[in-house]
C-alpha positions as CSV (number, residue, x, y, z in Angstrom):
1,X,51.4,-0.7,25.3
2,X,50.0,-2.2,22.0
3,X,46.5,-3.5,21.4
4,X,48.3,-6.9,20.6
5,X,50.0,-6.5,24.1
6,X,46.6,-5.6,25.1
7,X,44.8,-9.2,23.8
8,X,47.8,-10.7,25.0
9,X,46.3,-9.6,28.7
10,X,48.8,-7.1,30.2
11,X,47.1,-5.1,32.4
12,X,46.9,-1.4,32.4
13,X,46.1,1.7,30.0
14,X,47.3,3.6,27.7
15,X,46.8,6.2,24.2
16,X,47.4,2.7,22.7
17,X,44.2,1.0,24.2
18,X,41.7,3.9,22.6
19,X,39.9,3.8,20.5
20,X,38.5,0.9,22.0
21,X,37.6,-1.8,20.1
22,X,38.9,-3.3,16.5
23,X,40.5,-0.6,13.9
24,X,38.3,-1.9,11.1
25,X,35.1,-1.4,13.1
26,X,36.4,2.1,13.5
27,X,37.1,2.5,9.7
28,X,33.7,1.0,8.9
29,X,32.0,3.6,11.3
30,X,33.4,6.5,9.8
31,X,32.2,5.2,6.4
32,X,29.0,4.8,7.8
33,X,28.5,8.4,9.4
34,X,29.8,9.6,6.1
35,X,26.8,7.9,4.0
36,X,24.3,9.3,6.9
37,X,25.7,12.9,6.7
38,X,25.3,12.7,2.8
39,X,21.7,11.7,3.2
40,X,21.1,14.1,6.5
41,X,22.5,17.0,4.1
42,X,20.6,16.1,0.8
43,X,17.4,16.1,3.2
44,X,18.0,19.5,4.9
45,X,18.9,20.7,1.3
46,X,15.9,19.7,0.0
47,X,13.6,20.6,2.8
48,X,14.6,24.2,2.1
49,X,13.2,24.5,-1.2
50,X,10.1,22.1,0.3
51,X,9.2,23.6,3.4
52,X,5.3,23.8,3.2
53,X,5.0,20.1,2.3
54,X,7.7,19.1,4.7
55,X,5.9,20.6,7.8
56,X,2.9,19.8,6.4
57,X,4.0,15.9,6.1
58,X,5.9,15.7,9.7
59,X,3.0,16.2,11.5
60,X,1.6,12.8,9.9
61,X,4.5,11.3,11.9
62,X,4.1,9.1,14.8
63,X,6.1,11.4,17.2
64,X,5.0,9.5,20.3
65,X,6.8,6.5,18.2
66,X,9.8,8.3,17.4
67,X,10.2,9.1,21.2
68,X,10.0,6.0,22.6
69,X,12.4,4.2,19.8
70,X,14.5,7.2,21.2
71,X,14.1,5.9,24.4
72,X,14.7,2.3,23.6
73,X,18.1,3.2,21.9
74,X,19.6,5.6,25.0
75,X,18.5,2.9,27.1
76,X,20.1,0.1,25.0
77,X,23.0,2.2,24.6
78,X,23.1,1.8,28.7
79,X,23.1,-1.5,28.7
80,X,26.1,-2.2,26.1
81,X,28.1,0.4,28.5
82,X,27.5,-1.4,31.3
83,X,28.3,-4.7,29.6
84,X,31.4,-3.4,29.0
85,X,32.3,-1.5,32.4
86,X,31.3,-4.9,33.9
87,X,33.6,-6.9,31.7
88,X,36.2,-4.7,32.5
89,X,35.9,-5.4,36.3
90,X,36.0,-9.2,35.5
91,X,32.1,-9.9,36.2
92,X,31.5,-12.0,33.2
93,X,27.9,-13.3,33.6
94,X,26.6,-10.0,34.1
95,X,28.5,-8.5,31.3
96,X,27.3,-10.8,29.2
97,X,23.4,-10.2,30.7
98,X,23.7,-6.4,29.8
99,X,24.3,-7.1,26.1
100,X,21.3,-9.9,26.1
101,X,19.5,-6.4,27.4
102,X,21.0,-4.3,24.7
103,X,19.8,-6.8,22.4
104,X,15.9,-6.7,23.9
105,X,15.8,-2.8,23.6
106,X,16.8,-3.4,19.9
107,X,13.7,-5.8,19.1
108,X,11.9,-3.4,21.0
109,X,12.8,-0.4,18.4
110,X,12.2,-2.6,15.7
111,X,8.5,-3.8,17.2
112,X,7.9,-0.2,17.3
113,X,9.4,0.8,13.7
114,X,6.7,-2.4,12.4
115,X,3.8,-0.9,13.5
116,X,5.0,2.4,12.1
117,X,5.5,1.7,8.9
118,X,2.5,-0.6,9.0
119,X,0.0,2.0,9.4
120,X,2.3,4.0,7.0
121,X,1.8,1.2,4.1
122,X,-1.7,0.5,4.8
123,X,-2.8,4.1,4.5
124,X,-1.1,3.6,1.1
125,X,1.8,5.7,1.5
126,X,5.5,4.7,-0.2
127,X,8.7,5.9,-2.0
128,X,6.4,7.6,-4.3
129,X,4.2,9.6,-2.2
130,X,6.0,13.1,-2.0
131,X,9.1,14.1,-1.1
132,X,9.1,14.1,2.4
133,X,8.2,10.4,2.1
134,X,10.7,9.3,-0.1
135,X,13.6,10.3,2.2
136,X,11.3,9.6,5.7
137,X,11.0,5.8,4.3
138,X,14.4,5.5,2.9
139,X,16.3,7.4,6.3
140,X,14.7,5.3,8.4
141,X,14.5,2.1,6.9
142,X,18.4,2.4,5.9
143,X,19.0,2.8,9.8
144,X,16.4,0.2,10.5
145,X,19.2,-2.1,8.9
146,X,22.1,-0.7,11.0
147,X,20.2,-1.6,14.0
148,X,19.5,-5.4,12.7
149,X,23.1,-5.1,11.9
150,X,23.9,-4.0,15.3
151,X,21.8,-6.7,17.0
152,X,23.7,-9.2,15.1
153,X,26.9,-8.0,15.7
154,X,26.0,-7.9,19.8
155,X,24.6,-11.4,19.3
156,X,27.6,-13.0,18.2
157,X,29.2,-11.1,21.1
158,X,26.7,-12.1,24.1
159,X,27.0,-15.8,22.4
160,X,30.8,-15.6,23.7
161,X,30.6,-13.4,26.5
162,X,27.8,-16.3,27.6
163,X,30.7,-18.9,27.4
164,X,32.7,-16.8,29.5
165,X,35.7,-15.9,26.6
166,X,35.8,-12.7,27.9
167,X,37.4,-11.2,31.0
168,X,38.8,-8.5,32.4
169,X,42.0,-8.5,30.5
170,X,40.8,-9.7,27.3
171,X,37.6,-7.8,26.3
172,X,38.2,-6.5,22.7
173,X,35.1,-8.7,21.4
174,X,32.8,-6.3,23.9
175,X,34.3,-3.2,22.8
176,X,34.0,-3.7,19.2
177,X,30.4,-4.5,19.8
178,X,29.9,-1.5,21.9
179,X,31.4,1.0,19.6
180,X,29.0,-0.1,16.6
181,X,25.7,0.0,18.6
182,X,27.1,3.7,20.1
183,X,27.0,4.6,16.0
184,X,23.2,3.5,15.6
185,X,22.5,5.0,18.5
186,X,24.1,8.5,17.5
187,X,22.6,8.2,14.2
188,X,18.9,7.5,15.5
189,X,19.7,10.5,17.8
190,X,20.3,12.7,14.9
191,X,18.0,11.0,13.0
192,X,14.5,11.6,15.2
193,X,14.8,15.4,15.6
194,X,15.7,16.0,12.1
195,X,12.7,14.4,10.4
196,X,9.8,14.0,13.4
197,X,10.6,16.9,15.3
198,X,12.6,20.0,13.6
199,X,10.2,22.7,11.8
């Protein structure tokens, strides 16, 4: 079976249905893990020949913060998941209620990402800092836009899930979605233990 076959409705599965979701969202999320493993290797490269400062500087990070903006990503990572296994067995308005959910754990990460860098900024620290700055603000603040990104991309999604354009046959919208906000998620989880939590 085809993914055009697929949109088309026939029911069923196949090699042909996975990955799920649009090709080009698939291309576009291997660019993006690309540009994050550049950046995750240039900091572990760097950290090396920085380790005092780098240790030293972690522990002026808002661990309790990074944990729960873990938290808030698993848990909207959850909810896309179950927006789509819901889709999938036809219940539209709850499928549609799941990504609204996805969506709230996303404000929620960026709520908690405000007050971060807040007290960051008004203790005076920036790009220019150290080091251990430089790539903490610029990591984090380059994901920060992948998850507005995200929340954008699931919000045009909800608005038509909402309307009830997707069903159980026809679901591709929900998938694309879903894949993209997997990748911010995977990202984060790489993301947190690398610079708040790895010594």
């Amino acid at each position: 079976m085809t993914t055009l076959a697929r949109r088309q409705g026939r029911p069923g599965h196949s090699l042909a249905d996975y990955p799920p979701g649009d090709l080009a969202i698939w291309v576009f999320i291997l660019a993006e893990l690309l540009a994050f493993g550049v950046l995750f290797a240039a900091y572990a490269i760097t950290r090396l020949k920085n380790l005092d400062l780098f240790n030293e500087m972690q522990l002026t990070l808002d661990r309790d913060a990074g944990a729960l903006n873990t938290f808030l990503l698993i848990t909207g990572s959850w909810f896309v998941a179950r927006s789509v296994a819901a889709i999938k067995a036809d219940h539209r308005r709850a499928s549609a209620n799941f990504l609204l959910a996805g969506i709230a754990s996303g404000f929620g990460f960026l709520t908690v990402k405000y007050f971060e860098y807040s007290a960051k900024f008004a203790a005076g620290i920036n790009l220019d800092t150290n080091t251990f700055y430089m790539f903490y603000i610029s990591l984090t603040m380059f994901h920060t836009l992948h998850v507005v990104l995200g929340m954008m991309i699931l919000g045009f999604v909800w608005n038509k899930a909402r309307r009830g354009e997707y069903t159980a046959r026809d679901h591709h919208g929900i998938e694309t979605g879903a894949s993209y906000w997997h990748m911010v998620d995977l990202v984060w989880i790489i993301l947190f233990p690398l610079i708040y939590v790895m010594r």
